[in-house]
PyMOL commands that place a pseudoatom at each C-alpha (Angstrom):
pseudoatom trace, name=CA, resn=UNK, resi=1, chain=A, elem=C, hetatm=0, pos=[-65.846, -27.963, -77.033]
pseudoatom trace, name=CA, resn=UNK, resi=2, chain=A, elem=C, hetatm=0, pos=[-65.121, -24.921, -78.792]
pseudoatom trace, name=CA, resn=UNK, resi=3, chain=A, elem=C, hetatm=0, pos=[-60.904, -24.130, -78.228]
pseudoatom trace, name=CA, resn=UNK, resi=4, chain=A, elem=C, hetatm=0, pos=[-59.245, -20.899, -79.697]
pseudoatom trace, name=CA, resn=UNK, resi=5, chain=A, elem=C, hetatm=0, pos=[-55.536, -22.048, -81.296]
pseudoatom trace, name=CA, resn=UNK, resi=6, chain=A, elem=C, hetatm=0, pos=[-53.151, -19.214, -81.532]
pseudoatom trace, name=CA, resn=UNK, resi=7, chain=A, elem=C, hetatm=0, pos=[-50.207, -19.929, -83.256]
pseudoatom trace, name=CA, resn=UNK, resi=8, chain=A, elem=C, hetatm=0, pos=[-47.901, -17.774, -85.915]
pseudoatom trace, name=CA, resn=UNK, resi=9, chain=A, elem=C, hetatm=0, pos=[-46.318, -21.024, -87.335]
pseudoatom trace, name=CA, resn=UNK, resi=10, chain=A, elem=C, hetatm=0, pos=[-48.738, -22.981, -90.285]
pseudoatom trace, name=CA, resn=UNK, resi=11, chain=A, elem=C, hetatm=0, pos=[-47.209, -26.113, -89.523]
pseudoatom trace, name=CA, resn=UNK, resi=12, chain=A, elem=C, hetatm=0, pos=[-47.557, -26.279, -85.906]
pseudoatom trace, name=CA, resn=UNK, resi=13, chain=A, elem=C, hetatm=0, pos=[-50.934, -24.769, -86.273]
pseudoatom trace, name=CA, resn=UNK, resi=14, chain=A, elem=C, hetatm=0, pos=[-51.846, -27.529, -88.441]
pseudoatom trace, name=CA, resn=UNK, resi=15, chain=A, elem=C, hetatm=0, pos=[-50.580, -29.775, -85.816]
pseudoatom trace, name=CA, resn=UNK, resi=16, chain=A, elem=C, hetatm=0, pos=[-52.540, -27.935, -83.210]
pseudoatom trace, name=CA, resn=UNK, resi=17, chain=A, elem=C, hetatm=0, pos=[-55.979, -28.004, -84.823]
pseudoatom trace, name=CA, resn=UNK, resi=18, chain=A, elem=C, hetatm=0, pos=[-55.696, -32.111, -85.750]
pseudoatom trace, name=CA, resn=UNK, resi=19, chain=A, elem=C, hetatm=0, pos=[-55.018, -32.911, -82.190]
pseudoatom trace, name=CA, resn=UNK, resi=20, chain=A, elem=C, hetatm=0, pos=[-57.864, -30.684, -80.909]
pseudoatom trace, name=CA, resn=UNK, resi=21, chain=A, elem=C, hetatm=0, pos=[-59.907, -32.626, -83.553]
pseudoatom trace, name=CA, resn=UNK, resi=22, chain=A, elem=C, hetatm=0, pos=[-58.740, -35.793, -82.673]
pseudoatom trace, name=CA, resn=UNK, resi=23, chain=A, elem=C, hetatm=0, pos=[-59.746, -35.067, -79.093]
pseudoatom trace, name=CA, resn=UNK, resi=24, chain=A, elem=C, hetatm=0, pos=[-63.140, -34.580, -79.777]
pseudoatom trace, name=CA, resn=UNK, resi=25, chain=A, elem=C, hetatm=0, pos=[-63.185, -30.438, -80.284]
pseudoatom trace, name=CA, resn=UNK, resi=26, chain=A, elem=C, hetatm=0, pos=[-63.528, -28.057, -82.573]
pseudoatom trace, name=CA, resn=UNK, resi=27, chain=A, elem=C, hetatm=0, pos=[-60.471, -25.578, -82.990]
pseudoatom trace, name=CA, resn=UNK, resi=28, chain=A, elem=C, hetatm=0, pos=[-60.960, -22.312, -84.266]
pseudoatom trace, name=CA, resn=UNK, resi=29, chain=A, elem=C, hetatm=0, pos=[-57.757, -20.785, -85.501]
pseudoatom trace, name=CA, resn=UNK, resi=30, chain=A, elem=C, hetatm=0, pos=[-55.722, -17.081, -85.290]
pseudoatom trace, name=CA, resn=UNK, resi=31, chain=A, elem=C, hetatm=0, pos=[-51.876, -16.840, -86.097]
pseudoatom trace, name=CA, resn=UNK, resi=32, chain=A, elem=C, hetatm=0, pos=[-51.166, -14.124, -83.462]
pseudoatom trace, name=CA, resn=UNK, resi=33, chain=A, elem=C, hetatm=0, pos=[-52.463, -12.310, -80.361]
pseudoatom trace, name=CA, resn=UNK, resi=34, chain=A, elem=C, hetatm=0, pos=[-53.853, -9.685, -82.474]
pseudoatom trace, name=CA, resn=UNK, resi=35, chain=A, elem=C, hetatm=0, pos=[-55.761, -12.449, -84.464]
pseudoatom trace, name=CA, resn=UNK, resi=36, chain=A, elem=C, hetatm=0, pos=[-56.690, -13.875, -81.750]
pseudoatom trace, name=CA, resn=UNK, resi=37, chain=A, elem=C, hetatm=0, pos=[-58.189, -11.266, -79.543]
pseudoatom trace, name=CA, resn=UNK, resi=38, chain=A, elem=C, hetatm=0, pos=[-60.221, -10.079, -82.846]
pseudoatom trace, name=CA, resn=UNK, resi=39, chain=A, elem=C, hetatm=0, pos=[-61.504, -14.111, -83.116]
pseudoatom trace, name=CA, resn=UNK, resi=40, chain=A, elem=C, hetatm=0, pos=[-62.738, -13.896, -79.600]
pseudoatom trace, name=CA, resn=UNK, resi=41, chain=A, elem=C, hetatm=0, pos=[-64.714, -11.150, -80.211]
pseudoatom trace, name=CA, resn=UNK, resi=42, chain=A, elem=C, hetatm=0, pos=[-66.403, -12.668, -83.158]
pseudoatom trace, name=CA, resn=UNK, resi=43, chain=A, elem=C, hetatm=0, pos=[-66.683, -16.226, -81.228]
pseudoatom trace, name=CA, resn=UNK, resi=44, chain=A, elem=C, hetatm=0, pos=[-66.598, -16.420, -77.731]
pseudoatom trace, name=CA, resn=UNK, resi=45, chain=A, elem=C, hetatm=0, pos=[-64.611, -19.902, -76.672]
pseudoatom trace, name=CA, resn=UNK, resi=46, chain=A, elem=C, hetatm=0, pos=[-64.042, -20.696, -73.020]
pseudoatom trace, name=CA, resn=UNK, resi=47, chain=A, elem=C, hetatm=0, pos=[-60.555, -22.092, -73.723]
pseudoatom trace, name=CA, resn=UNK, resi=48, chain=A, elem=C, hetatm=0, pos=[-57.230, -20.546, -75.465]
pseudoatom trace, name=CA, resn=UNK, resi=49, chain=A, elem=C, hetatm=0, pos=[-54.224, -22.551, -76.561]
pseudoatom trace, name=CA, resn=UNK, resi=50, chain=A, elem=C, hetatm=0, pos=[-51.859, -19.969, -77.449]
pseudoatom trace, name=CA, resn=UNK, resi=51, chain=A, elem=C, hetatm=0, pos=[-48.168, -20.202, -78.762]
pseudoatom trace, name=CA, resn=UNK, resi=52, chain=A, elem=C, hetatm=0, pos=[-45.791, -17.726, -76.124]
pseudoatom trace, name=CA, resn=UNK, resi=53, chain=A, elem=C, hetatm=0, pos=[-43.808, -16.239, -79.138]
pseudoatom trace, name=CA, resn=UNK, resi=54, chain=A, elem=C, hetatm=0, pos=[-45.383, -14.457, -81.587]
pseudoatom trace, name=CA, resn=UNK, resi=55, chain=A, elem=C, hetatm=0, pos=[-45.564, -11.082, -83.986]
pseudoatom trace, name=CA, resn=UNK, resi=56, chain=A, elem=C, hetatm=0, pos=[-47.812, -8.277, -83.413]
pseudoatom trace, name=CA, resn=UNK, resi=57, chain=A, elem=C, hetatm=0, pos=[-48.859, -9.759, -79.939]
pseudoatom trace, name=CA, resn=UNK, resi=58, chain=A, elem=C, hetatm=0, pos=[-47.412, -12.477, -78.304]
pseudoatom trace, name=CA, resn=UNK, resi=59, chain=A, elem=C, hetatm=0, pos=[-49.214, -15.176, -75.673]
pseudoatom trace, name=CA, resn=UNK, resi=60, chain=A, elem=C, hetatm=0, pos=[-48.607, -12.928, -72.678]
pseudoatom trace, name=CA, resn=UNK, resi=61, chain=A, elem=C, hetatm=0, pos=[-50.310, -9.911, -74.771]
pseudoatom trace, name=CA, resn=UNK, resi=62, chain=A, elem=C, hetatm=0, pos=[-53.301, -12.247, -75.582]
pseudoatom trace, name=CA, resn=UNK, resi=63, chain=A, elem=C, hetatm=0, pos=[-53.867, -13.291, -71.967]
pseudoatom trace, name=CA, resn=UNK, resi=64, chain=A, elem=C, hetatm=0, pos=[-53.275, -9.940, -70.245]
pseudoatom trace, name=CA, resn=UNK, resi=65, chain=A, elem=C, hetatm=0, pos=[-56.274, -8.348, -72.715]
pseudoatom trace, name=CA, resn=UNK, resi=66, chain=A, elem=C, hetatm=0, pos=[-58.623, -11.521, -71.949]
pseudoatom trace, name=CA, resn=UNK, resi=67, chain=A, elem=C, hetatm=0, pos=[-58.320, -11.259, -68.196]
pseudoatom trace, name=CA, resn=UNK, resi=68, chain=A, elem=C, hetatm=0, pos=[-58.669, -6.959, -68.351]
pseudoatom trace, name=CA, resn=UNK, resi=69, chain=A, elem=C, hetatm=0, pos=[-62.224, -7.430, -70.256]
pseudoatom trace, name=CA, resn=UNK, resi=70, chain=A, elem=C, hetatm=0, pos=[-65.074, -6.476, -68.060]
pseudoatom trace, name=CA, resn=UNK, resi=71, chain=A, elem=C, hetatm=0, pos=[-67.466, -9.578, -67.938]
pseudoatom trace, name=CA, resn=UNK, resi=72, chain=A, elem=C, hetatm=0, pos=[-68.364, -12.324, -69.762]
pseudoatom trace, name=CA, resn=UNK, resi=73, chain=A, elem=C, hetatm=0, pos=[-67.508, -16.262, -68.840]
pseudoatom trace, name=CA, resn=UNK, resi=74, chain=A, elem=C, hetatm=0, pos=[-64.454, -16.871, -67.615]
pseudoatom trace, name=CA, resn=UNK, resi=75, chain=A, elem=C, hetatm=0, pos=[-61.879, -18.006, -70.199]
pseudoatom trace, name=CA, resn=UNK, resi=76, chain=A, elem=C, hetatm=0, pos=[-59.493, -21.114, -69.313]
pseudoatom trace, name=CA, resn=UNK, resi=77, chain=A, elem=C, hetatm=0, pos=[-55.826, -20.155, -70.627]
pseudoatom trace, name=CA, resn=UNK, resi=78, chain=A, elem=C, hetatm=0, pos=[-52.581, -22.647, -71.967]
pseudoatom trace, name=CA, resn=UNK, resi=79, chain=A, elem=C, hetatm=0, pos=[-49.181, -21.729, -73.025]
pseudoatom trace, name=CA, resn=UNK, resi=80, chain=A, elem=C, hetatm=0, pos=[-48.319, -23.545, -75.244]
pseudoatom trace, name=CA, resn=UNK, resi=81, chain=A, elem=C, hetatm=0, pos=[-44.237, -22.879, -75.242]
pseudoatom trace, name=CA, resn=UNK, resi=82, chain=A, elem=C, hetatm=0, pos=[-40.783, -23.848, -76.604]
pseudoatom trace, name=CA, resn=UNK, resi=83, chain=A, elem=C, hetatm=0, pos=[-39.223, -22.037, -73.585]
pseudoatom trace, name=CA, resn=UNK, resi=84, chain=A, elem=C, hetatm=0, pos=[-37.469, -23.159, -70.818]
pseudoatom trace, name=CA, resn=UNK, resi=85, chain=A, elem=C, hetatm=0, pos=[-39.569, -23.321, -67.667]
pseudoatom trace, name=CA, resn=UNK, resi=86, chain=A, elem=C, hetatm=0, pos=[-37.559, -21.145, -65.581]
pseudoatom trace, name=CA, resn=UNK, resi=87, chain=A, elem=C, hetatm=0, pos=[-39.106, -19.233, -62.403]
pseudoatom trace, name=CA, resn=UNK, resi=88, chain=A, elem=C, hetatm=0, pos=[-38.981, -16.166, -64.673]
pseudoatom trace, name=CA, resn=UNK, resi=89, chain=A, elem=C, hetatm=0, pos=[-40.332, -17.439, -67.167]
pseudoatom trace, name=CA, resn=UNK, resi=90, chain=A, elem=C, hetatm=0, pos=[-42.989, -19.150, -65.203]
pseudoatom trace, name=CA, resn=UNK, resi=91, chain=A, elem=C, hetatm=0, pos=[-43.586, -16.124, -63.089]
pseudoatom trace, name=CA, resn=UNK, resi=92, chain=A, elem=C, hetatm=0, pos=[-44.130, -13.764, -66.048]
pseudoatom trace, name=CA, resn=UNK, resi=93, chain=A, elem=C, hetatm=0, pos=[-46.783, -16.220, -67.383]
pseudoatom trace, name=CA, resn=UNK, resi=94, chain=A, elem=C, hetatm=0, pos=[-48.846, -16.274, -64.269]
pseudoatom trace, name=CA, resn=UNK, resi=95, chain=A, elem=C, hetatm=0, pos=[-48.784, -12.524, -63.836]
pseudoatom trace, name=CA, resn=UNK, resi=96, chain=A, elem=C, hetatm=0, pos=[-50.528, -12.216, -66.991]
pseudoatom trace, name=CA, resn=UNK, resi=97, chain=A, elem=C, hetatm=0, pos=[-52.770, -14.464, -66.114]
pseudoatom trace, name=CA, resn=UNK, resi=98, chain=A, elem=C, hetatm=0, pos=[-51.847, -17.625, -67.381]
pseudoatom trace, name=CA, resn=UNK, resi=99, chain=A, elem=C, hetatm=0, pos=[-53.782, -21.127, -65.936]
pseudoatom trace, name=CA, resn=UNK, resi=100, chain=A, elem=C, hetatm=0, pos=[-51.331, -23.727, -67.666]
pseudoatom trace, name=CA, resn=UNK, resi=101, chain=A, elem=C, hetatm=0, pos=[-48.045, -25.004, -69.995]
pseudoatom trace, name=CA, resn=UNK, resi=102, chain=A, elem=C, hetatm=0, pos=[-47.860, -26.911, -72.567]
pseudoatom trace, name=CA, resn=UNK, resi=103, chain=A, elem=C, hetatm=0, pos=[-44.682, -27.370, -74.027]
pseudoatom trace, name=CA, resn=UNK, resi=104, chain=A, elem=C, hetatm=0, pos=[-43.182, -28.089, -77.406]
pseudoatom trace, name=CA, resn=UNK, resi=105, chain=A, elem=C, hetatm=0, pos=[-43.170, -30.403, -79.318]
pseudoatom trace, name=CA, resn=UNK, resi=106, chain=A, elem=C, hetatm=0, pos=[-47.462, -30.993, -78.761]
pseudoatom trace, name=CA, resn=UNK, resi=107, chain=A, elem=C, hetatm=0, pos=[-48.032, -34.219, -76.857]
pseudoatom trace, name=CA, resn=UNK, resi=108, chain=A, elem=C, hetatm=0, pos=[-51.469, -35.490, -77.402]
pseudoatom trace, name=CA, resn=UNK, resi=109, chain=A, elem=C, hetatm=0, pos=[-51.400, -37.726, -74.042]
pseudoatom trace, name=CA, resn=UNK, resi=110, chain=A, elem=C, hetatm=0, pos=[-51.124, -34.380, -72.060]
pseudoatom trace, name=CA, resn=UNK, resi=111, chain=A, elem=C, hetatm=0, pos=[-53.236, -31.860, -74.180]
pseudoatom trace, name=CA, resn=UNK, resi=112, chain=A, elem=C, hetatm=0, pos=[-55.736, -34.539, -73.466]
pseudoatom trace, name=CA, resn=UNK, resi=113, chain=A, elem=C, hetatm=0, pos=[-55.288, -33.894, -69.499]
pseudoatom trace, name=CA, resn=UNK, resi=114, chain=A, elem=C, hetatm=0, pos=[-54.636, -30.204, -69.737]
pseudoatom trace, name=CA, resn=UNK, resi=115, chain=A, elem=C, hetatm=0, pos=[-58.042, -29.965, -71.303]
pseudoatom trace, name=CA, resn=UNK, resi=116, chain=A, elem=C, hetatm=0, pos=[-59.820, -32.192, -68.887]
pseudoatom trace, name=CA, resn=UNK, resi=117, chain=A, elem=C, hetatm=0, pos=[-58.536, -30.270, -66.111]
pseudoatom trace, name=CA, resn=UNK, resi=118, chain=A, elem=C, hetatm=0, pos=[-59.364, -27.148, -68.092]
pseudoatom trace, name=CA, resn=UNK, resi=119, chain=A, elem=C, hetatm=0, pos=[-63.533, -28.696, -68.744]
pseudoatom trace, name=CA, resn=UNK, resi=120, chain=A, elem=C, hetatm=0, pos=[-63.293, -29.114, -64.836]
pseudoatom trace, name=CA, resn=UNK, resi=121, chain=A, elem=C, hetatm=0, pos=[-62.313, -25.872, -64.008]
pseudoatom trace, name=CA, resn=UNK, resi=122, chain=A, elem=C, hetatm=0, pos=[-64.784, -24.585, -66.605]
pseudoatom trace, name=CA, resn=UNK, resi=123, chain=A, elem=C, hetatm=0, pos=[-67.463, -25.987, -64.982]
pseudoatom trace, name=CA, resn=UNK, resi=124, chain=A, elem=C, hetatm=0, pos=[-66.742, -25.192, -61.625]
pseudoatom trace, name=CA, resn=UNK, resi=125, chain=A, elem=C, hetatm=0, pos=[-66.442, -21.567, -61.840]
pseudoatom trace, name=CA, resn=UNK, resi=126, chain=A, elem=C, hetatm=0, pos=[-70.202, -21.869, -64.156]
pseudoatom trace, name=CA, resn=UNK, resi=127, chain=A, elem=C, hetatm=0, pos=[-71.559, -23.465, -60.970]
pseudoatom trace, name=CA, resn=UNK, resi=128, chain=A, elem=C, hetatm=0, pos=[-70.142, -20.443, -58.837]
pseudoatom trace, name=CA, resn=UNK, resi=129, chain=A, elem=C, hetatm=0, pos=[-71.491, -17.636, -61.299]
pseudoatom trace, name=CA, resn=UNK, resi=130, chain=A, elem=C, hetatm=0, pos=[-74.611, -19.078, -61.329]
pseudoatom trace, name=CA, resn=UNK, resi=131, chain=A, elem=C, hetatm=0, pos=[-74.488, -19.475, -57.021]
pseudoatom trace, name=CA, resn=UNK, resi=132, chain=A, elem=C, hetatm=0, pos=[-73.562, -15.839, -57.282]
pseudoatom trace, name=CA, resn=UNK, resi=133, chain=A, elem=C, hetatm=0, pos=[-76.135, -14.617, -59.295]
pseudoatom trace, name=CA, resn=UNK, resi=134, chain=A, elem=C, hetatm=0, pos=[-78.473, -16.184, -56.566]
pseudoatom trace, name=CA, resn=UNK, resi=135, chain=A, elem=C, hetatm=0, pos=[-78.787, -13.489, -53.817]
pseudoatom trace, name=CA, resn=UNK, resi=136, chain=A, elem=C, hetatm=0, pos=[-80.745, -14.087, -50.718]
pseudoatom trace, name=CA, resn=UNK, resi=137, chain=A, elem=C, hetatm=0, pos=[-82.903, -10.971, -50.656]
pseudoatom trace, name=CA, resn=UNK, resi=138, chain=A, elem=C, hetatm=0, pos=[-85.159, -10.072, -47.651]
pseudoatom trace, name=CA, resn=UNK, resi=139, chain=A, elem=C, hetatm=0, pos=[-88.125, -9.490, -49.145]
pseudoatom trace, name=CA, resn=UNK, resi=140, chain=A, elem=C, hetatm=0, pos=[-89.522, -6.903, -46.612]
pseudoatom trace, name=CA, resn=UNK, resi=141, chain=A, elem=C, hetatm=0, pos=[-86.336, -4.532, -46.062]
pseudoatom trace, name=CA, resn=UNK, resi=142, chain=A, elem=C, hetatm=0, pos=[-84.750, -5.909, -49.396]
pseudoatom trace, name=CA, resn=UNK, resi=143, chain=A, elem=C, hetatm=0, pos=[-81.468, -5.920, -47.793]
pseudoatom trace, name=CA, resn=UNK, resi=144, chain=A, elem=C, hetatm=0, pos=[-79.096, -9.024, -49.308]
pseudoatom trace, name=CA, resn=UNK, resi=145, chain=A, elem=C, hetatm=0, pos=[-77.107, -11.565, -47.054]
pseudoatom trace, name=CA, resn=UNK, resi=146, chain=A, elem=C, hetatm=0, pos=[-73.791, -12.115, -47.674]
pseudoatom trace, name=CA, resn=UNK, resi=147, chain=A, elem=C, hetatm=0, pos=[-71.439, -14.848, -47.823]
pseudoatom trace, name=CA, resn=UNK, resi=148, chain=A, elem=C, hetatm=0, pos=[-70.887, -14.160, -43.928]
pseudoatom trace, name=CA, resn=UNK, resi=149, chain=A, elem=C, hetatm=0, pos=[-74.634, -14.126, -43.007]
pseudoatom trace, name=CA, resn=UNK, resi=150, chain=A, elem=C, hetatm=0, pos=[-74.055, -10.266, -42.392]
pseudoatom trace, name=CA, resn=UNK, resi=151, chain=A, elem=C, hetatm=0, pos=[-77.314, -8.020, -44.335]
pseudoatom trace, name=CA, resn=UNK, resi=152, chain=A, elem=C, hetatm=0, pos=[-76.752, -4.876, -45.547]
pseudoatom trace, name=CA, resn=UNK, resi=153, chain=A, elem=C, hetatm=0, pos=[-78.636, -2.526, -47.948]
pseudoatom trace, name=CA, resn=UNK, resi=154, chain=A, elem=C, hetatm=0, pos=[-78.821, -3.648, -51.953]
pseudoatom trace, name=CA, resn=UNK, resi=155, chain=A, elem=C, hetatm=0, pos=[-77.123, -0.463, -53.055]
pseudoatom trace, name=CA, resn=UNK, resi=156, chain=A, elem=C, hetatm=0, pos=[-73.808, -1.366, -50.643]
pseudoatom trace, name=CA, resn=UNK, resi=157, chain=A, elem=C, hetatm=0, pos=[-73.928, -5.318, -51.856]
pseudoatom trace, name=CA, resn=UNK, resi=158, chain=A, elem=C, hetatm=0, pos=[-73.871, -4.199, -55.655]
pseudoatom trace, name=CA, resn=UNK, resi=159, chain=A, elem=C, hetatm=0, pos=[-71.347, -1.454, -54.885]
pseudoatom trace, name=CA, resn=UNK, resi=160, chain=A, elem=C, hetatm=0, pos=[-68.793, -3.432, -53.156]
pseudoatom trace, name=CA, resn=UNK, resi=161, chain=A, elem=C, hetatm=0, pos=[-68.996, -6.083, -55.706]
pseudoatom trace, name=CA, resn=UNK, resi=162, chain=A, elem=C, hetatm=0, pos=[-69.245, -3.999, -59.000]
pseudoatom trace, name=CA, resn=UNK, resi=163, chain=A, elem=C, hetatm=0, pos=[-67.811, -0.499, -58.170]
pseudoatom trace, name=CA, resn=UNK, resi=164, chain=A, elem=C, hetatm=0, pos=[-71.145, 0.539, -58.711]
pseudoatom trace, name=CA, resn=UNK, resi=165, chain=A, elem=C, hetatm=0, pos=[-72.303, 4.257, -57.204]
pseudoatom trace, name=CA, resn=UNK, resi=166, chain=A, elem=C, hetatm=0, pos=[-76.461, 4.843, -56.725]
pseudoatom trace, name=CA, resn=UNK, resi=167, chain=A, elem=C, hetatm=0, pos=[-78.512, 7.800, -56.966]
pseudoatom trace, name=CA, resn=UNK, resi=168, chain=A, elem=C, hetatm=0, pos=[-81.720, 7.377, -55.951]
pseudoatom trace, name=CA, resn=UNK, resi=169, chain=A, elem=C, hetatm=0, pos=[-85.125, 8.796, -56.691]
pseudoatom trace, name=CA, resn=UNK, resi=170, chain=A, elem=C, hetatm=0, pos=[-88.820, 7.492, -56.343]
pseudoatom trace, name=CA, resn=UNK, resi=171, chain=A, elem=C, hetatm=0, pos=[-90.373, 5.592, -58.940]
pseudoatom trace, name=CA, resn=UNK, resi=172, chain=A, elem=C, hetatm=0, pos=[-94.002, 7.188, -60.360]
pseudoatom trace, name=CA, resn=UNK, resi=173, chain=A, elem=C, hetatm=0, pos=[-96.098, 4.380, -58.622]
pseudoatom trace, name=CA, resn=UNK, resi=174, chain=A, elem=C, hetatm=0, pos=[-93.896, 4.820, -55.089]
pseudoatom trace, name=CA, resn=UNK, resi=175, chain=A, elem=C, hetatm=0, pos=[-94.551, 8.670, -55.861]
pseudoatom trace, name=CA, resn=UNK, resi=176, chain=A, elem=C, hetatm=0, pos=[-98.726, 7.909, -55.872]
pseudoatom trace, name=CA, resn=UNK, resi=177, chain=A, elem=C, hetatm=0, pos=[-98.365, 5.121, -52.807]
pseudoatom trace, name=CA, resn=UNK, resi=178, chain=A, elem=C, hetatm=0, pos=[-96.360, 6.564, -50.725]
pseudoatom trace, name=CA, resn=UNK, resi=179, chain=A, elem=C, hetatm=0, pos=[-95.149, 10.202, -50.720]
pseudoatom trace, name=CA, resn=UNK, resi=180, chain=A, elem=C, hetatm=0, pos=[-98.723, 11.586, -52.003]
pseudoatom trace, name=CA, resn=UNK, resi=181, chain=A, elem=C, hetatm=0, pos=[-100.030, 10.252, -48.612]
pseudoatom trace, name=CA, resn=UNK, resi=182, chain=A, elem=C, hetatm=0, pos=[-97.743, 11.360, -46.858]
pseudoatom trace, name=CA, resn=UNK, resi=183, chain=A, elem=C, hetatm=0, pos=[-97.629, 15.231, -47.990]
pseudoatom trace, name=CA, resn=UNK, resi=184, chain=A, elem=C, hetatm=0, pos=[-101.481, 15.099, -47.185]
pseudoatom trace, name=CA, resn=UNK, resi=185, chain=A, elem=C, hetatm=0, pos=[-100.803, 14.141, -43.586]
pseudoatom trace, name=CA, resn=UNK, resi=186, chain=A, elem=C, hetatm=0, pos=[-98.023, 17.025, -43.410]
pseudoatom trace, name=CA, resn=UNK, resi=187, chain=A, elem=C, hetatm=0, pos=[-100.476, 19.611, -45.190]
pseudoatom trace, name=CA, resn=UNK, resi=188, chain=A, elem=C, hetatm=0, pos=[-103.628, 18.258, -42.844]
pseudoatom trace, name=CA, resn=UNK, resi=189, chain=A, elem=C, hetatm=0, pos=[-101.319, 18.307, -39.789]
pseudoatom trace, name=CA, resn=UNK, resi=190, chain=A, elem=C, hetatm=0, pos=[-100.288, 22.192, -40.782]
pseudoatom trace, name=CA, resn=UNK, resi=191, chain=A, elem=C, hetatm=0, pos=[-104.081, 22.945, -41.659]
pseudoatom trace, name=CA, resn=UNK, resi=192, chain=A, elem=C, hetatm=0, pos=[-104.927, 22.450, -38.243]
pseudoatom trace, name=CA, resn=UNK, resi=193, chain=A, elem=C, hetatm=0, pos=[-105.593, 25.231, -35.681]
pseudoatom trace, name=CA, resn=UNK, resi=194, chain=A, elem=C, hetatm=0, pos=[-103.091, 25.242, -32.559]
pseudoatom trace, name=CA, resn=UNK, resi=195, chain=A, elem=C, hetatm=0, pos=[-105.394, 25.277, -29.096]
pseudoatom trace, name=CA, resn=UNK, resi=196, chain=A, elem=C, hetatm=0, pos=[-102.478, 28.020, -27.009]
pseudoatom trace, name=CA, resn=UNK, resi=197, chain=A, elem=C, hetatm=0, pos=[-103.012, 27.349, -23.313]
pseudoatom trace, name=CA, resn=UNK, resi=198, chain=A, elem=C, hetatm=0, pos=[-104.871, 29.780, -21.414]
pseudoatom trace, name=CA, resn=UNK, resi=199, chain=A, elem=C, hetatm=0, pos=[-102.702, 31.315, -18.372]
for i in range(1, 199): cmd.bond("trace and resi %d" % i, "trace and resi %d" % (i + 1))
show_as sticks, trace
zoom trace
């Protein structure tokens, strides 16, 4: 697998890269957050080991711009840290959106498990895209079930879920079918003499 290593220092990103290698991956390297964010835009990678303290932008910075992009696969985050794992410390690493610690020195025993989790995770949240991108569509009404059986109209589904707002119109073909006919029976309905009653 393809794993983004962000780390400032050469020698501990030379350390970083030979244990992703020996582990079977392929690293692709950036020595900041800045670096970093611009390599994932080049080269999409589903997993970031990232050093906490960096120039420019640290860790933190890194993680807080992957999780605010709109889109794309989901992106499976380590801290990779000489800090102390205190509860603020931990707590300001999971409000930016951190998934897991490692921390230094790199021990190849437990990158090994942090990326197995992190290939298990991966795949899971694939599966549930892919579920999601499955909707049950009535295909008279075209309303869409939900996850609690409950149907309601396309344009609320997609709005709820995306923020999305509709404006709607009629398509040329729906124009011809449907609302052609339908002004003819309004105009022949009109055209048509009224009988008054006779008192």
């Amino acid at each position: 697998m393809k794993i983004l290593a962000v780390e400032d220092d050469p020698v501990a990103r030379a350390v970083l890269r030979q244990a992703l290698r020996r582990l079977g991956h392929e690293a692709v390297e950036a020595g900041d957050g800045e670096a970093g964010w611009d390599r994932l835009q080049q080269e999409p990678v589903r997993i970031v080991v990232s050093d906490w303290t960096m120039p420019r932008a640290d860790g933190l910075d890194l993680c807080r711009r992957i999780r605010g992009r709109a889109g794309g696969d989901y992106v499976y985050f380590i801290l990779l840290t000489g800090r102390d794992a205190t509860e603020e410390n931990q707590r300001a690493a999971a409000d930016a959106g951190v998934d897991d610690f490692l921390t230094k020195p790199l021990d190849l025993p437990e990158l090994w498990m942090r990326l197995r989790v992190a290939e298990r995770i991966l795949k899971y949240t694939t599966q549930v895209r892919q579920l999601e991108e499955l909707l049950p569509i009535c295909s008279y009404c075209k309303k869409i079930r939900d996850d609690q059986n409950y149907w309601q109209q396309m344009e609320g589904y997609i709005s709820e879920r995306t923020g999305s707002d509709f404006s709607h119109s009629v398509c040329p073909d729906c124009y011809t079918r449907v609302v052609m006919p339908e002004l003819e029976k309004i105009k022949a309905a009109a055209a048509v003499p009224t009988v008054e009653r006779k008192h």
